[in-house]
Phi, psi and omega in degrees: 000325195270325170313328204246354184051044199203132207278347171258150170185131183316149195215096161311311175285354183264004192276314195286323197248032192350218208300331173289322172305281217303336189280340198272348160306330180080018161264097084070266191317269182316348192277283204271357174262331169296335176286337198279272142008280181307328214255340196263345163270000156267355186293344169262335178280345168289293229296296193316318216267308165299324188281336168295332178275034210023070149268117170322359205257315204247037167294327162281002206245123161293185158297296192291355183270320183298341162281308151313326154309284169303359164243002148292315179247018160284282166008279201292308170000282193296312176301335163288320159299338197257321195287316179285320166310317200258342142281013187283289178345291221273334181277335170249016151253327175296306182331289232269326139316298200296313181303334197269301175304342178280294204288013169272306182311314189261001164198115173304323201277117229282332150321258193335309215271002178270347187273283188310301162318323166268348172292316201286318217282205186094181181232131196251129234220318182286010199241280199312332157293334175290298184339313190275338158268007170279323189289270191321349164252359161270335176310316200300294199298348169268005159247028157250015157257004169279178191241193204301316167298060205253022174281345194276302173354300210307307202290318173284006175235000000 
């Protein structure tokens, strides 16, 4: 990147594990704004998923409009992946500068802040474990939005 002078360069591991690469990196910012992202481009397969179950919640939604949706935000989906792929690098060196400027800013003396900094640095295994389990409890409360009928769920996988 620094040679070519250019902010892209393929990241295999954000292609494969999409936001769960930022969490185990500890970037933070991109971690939860890609996850935020995902979840929100998902938002037609819950509508679909309600409307299979009766739920009263998507009683104004035609079919056709949640398919036009849902082949809208496949769309945006794959462009969030080739964007998150091709920037991951650059975006978790950019993070990983901001932490470093800070824990500089805030302790002059080169002991401490190389002591903070090796505390701090790393890879984090509890940030992709918090992720996934933040992910199973919003899974669980959108599937308390589902409506009376989940046998139809059932029937349709």
């Amino acid at each position: 990147m620094q040679l070519q002078h250019t902010k892209i360069s393929m990241c295999l591991s954000a292609l494969v594990f999409g936001p769960f690469y930022f969490f185990y990196r500890k970037a933070w910012k991109p971690a939860f704004g890609f996850l935020a992202a995902e979840l929100v481009l998902a938002l037609p397969t819950l509508l679909s998923m309600m409307q299979a179950t009766g739920s009263p919640l998507t009683a104004g939604i035609s079919s056709t409009v949640i398919v036009i949706l849902s082949r809208i935000m496949t769309v945006l989906s794959f462009a969030l992946v080739m964007l998150r792929t091709l920037y991951a690098k650059w975006l978790y060196r950019k993070s990983a500068a901001e932490r470093i400027r800070r824990i500089r800013a805030e302790f002059p003396d080169a002991a401490q802040r190389r002591a903070v900094l090796s505390a701090q640095g790393g890879v984090s295994i509890a940030g992709v474990i918090g992720a996934f389990v933040l992910l199973m409890v919003l899974g669980a409360c959108a599937t308390m939005l589902m409506g009376p009928n989940l046998d139809a769920l059932v029937g349709m996988l």
